[in-house]
Structures are given as structure tokens and as C-alpha cells.
C-alpha positions in Angstrom: -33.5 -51.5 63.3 -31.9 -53.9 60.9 -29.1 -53.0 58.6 -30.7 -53.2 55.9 -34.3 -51.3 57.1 -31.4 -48.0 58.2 -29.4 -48.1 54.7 -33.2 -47.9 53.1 -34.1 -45.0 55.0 -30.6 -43.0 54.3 -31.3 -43.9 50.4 -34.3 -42.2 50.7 -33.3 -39.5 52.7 -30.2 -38.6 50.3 -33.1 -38.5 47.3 -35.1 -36.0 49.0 -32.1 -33.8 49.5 -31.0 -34.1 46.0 -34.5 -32.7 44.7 -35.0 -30.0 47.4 -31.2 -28.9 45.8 -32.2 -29.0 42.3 -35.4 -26.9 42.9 -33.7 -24.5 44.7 -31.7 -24.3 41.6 -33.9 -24.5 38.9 -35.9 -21.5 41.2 -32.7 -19.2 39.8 -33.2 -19.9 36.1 -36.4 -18.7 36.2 -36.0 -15.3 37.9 -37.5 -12.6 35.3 -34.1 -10.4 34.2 -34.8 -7.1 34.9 -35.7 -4.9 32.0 -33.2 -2.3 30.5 -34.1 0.6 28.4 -31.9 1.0 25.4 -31.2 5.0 24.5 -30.8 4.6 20.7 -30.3 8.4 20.3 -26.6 8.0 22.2 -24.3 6.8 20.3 -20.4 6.8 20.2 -18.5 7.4 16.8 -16.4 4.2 16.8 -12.6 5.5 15.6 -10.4 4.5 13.2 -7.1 5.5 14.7 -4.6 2.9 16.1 -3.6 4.6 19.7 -0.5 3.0 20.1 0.8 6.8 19.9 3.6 5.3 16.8 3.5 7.2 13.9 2.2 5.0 11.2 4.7 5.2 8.3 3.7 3.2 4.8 5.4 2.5 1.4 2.9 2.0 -1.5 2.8 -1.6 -2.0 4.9 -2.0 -5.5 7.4 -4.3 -4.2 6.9 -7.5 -1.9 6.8 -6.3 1.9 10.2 -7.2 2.5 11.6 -5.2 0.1 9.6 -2.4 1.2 11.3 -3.3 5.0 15.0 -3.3 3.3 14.9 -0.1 1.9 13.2 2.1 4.4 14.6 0.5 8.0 17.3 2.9 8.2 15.3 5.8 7.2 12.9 4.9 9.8 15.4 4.4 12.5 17.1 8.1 11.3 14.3 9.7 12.0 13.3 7.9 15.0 16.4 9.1 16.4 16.5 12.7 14.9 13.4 13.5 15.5 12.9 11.5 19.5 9.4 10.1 17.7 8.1 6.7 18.0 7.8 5.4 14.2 6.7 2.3 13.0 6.3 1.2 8.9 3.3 -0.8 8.5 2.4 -2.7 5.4 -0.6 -2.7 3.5 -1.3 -5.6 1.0 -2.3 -3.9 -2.2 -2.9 0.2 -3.2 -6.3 0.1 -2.3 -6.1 -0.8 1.1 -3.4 2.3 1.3 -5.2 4.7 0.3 -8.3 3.3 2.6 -5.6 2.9 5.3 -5.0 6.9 4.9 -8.4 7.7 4.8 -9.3 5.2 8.2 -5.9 7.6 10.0 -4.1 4.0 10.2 -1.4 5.7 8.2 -0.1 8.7 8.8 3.3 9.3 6.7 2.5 8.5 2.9 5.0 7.7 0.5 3.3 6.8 -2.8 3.4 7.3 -6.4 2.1 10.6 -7.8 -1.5 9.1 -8.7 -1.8 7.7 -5.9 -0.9 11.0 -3.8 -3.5 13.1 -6.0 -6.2 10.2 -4.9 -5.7 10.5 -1.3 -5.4 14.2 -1.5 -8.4 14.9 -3.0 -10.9 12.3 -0.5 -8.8 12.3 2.4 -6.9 15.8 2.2 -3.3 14.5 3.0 -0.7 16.7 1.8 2.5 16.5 0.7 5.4 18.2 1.8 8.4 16.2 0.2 9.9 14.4 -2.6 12.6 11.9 -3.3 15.5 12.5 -5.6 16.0 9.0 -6.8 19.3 7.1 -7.4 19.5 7.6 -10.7 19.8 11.5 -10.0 16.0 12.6 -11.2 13.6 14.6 -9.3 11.1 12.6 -11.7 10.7 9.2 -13.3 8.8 7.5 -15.9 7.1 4.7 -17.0 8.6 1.7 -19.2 7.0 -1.1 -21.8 8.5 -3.9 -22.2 8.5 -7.2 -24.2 11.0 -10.5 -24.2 13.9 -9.5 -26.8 13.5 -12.6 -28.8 9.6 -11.6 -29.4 9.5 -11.4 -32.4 6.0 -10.3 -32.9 6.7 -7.0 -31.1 9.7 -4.5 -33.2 7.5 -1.2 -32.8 4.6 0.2 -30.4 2.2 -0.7 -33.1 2.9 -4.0 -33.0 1.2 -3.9 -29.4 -2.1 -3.6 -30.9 -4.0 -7.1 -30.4 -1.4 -8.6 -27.6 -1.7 -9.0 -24.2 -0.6 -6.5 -21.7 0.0 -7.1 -17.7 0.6 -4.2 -15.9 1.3 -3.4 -11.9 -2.2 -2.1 -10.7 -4.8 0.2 -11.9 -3.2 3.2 -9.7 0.4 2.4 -10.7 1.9 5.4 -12.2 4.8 4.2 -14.1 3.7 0.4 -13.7 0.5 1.6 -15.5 -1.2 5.4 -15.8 1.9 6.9 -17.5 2.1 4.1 -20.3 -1.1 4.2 -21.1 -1.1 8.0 -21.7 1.9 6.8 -23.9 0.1 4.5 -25.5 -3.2 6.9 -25.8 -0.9 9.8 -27.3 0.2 7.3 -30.2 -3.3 6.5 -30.8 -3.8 3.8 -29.4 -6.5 3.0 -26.4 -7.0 0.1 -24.1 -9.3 -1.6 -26.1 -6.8 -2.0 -28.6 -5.2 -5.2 -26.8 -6.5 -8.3 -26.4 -5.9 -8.1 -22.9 -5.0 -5.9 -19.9 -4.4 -8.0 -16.7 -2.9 -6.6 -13.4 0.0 -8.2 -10.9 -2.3 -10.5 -8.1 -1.4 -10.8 -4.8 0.0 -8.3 -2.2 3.1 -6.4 -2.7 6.0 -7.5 -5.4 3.6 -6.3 -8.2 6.5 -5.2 -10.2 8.8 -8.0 -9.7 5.6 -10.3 -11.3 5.3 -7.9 -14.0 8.2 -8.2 -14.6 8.8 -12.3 -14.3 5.6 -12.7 -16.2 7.0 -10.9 -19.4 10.3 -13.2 -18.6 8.4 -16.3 -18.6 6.2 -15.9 -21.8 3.0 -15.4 -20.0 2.2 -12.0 -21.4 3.4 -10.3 -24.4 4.5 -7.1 -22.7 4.7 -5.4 -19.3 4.7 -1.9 -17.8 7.3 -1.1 -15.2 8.1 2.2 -13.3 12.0 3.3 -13.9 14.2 1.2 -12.0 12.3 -1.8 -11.2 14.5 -4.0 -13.3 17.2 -3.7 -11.2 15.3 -5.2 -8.0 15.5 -9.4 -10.2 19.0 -8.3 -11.8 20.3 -11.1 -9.4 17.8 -13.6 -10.1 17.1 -13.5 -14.2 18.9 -12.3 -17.2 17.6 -8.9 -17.6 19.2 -9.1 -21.1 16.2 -11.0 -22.3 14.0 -7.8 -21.4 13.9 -5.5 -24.1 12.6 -1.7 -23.2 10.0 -1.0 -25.9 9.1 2.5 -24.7 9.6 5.2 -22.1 6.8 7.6 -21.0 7.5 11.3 -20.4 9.2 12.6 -16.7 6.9 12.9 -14.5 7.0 14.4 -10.6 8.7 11.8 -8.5 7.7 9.8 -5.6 5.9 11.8 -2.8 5.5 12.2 1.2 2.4 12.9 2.4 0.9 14.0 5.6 -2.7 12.8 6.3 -4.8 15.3 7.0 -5.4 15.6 11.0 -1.8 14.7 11.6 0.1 17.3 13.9 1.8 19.9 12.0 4.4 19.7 14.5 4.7 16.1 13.7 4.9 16.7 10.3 8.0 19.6 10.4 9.8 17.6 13.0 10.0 14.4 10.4 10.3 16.9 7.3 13.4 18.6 8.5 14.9 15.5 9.3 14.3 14.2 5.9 15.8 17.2 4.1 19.1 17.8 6.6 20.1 13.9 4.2 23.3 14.7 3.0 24.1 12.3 0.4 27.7 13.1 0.4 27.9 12.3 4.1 28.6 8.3 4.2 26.3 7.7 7.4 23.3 9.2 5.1 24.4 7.8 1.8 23.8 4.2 3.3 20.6 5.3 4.5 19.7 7.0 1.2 20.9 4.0 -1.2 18.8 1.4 0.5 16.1 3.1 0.2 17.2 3.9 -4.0 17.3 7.9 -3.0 19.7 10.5 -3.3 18.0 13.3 -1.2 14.6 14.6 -0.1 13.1 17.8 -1.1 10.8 19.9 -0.3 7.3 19.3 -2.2 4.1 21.1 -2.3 0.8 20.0 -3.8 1.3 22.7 -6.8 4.0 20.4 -7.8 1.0 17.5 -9.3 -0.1 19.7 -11.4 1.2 18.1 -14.5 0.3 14.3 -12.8 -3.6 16.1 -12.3 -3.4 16.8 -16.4 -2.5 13.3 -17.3 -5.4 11.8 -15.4 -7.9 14.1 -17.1 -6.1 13.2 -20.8 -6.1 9.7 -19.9 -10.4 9.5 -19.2 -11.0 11.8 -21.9 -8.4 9.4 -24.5 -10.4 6.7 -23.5 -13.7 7.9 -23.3 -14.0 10.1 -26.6 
């Protein structure tokens, strides 16, 4: 057999083989997949929770998230350490998503603004059981308006009428509830301005409130007590001029959500209310976070917050 006759026959031989493989492949794709019956009436409820076993600890969005970070990391690491718990903070972007947060059990330790609190009460039944005492010595705070000092179009609250108004966020107590029950009790409503905007963007709503008054872009702002002294460093605060002040109102508030142990729940309570301003270990742990003690709080104490709400719809809706 010549050399050529034998490398022929191998050619051939080698083809064969190569399609008696690829059937024997192609016989697989074909296979008919046996047939599953689908039970449509089991189903498994899908949970919210996040079972990393912290306890999910949140500050209402109305500063940028690291300002929320600087002034509660030393509480958090107290009570990690008083209380043997694993705590973490987590940060939601705007007051929406922490209320939903609440209501979805992604946050268990509330510290919010009254409105806020009454929200989340009444469609997620959290519950307070603490208050803060802030730096300035009240048990309550307040809402401010404000205006550049060399705006000369604004001397009294009338003035506001027909100007534009940017305030923190539709839920923001002093940034925005308690002003406009302010404004409604001196007869004037919201359609009186020519416009209401609210801060964009997560977190640091009252810093842009605030920077947007400074810079021209609205004619006045509304602030919770305090917040000026957060850009202190950064503009003249001078050039801010404090048109009007809202009544006290009940201050800031811790609540529970609603499934959360009770056990949980005492353990990080007591720990909260043993703060001893006076002492200087909890003093630093108190200023950063613009306190001067915690105190007890029950849900009796919104009472007056509940009021405004109902004055405020029926101001604005007569």
C-alpha cells in the first residue's frame, strides 16, 4: 500500500469518527427534560430583615452621612460596650427611605424628628422610649426662617408673601412642618409664595438650606435650631439673618420598631439614660453627638407634635 493510498484511508477514517462523536452529542440535546409540577399554592413570605444579628441603628438623614457618623460613633461604641450588643448605624439617603427602612425591619433603633416619629408610629407601630436633651439645654427645639441680612426685600414675615422658600424636606420638623404652622398661624399658607422647593440629594439637607439662602438662590430658608452652627467654619453666618422662630416643640426621639425585643430595647435604654453629662468620659460622647442627656420618653409625649399636623392640613385645606 502506497503512502499516499494509507494517509487517504486514515483521513477518512478520522471523518467517520468525528461524526459518530458529534451524533452521540447532539443525541443529548435532544433528550425531552422531564416535566416538573409547579405547586403555586406554597409559597414562602420573602423577609425583610437583614440577619446579620447587628442591631440596625439610624439617624434621620438631615445632615450629610458623615456628619451623621461624627456625632453618633461614640454613642454607638458606649452602648456596644455597655450593653455587650452588636450595633451597627446604617444610613439611609433621604426621610423616606427611613421611615420605609423602619417599616421593611432594616432599622431597628430610630432617632428622628418628632413628625417623622408620629409617621412611623402610626404605620409601623415603633415606639419611643427616649429623648435627647440637646446642647443648648432644651428638652425641645424649634424651627427657624431665615433670609440673607442685606435682603432687603425681606424686614418682616409679611414680606415673605410672593418669594421663594427652600426648605429641608416635606417631613422636616423644624426644617419645615413647624414654620409652616408659623407661617399658617400668621395668616399666611403655602400658596402664598411663589415657590416652595426642598434640599435634593441624600443627607446634608440642612447645610444646602442653608448655603442656598447664603448664595442668593432662594429668598429664605427654614432650618431646625442649631443647624447654623454645623457651616459656622465654612461661611459667615453673620450674613444669615433669623427672620422667625416657631414655638418649642418635643425634642428629637428614639424609637423602637415594633417587633424589636423588649429586652433589646431596655438593655440599650438604660444605657442611654445612666449618660452623665457631668462625667467627662460621657460629656465627649454626649457633645459629639450635640446632647446633654437622654430621657425617658413615651408616645403621650407627641401629643402636642400630633395637634400641629392636624392644624397644619386643616390651615391649608380650609
Amino acid at each position: 500500500m502506497s503512502d499516499k493510498l494509507f494517509a487517504l484511508i486514515l483521513r477518512a477514517l478520522s471523518l467517520l469518527a468525528l461524526i459518530f462523536w458529534a451524533a452521540l452529542i447532539c443525541s443529548g440535546c435532544f433528550e425531552e427534560t422531564p416535566s416538573r409540577k409547579i405547586d403555586l399554592s406554597r409559597r414562602t413570605a420573602i423577609s425583610h430583615q437583614n440577619n446579620d444579628n447587628a442591631v440596625k441603628y439610624a439617624y434621620l438623614p438631615q445632615f450629610s452621612h458623615a456628619v451623621a457618623y461624627q456625632r453618633h460613633y461614640l454613642l454607638i461604641e458606649y452602648l456596644k460596650k455597655k450593653t455587650g450588643l452588636k450595633i451597627k448605624q446604617v444610613f439611609p439617603d433621604t426621610f423616606d427611605e427611613h421611615m420605609r427602612m423602619v417599616g421593611q425591619g432594616k432599622i431597628d433603633i430610630s432617632f428622628s424628628n418628632p413628625f417623622i416619629y408620629i409617621d412611623i408610629n402610626k404605620h409601623y407601630g415603633a415606639r419611643a422610649f427616649a429623648r435627647v436633651v440637646e446642647r443648648y439645654g432644651e428638652q425641645k427645639f424649634r424651627g427657624k426662617i431665615i433670609c440673607r441680612s442685606d435682603n432687603k426685600s425681606i424686614r418682616s414675615l409679611e414680606d415673605c408673601k410672593g418669594k421663594t422658600w427652600i426648605a429641608v424636606d416635606p417631613f422636616s420638623a423644624g426644617g419645615y412642618l413647624y414654620p409652616l404652622g408659623y407661617f399658617i398661624s400668621h395668616g399666611i399658607s403655602s400658596e402664598d409664595f411663589a415657590e416652595i422647593s426642598f434640599a435634593q440629594g441624600p443627607g446634608g439637607k440642612q447645610e444646602k438650606v442653608i448655603l442656598a439662602v447664603y448664595s442668593g438662590k432662594y429668598d429664605l430658608g427654614t432650618i431646625r435650631e442649631g443647624a447654623l452652627n454645623i457651616l459656622k467654619e465654612k461661611i459667615d453666618i453673620n450674613k444669615i439673618r433669623v427672620l422667625g422662630l416657631t414655638k418649642w416643640y418635643p425634642g428629637w426621639v428614639y424609637a423602637a420598631r415594633r417587633d424589636l425585643d423588649p429586652v433589646i430595647v431596655a438593655q440599650i435604654k438604660k444605657a442611654m439614660l445612666e449618660l452623665n453629662y457631668e462625667m467627662p468620659h460621657d460629656r465627649k460622647i454626649l457633645a459629639a453627638a450635640d446632647m446633654t442627656a437622654i430621657i425617658p420618653s413615651l408616645d403621650s409625649d407627641y401629643t402636642a407634635v400630633r395637634d400641629l399636623f392636624v392644624n397644619i392640613w386643616t390651615g391649608q385645606h380650609e
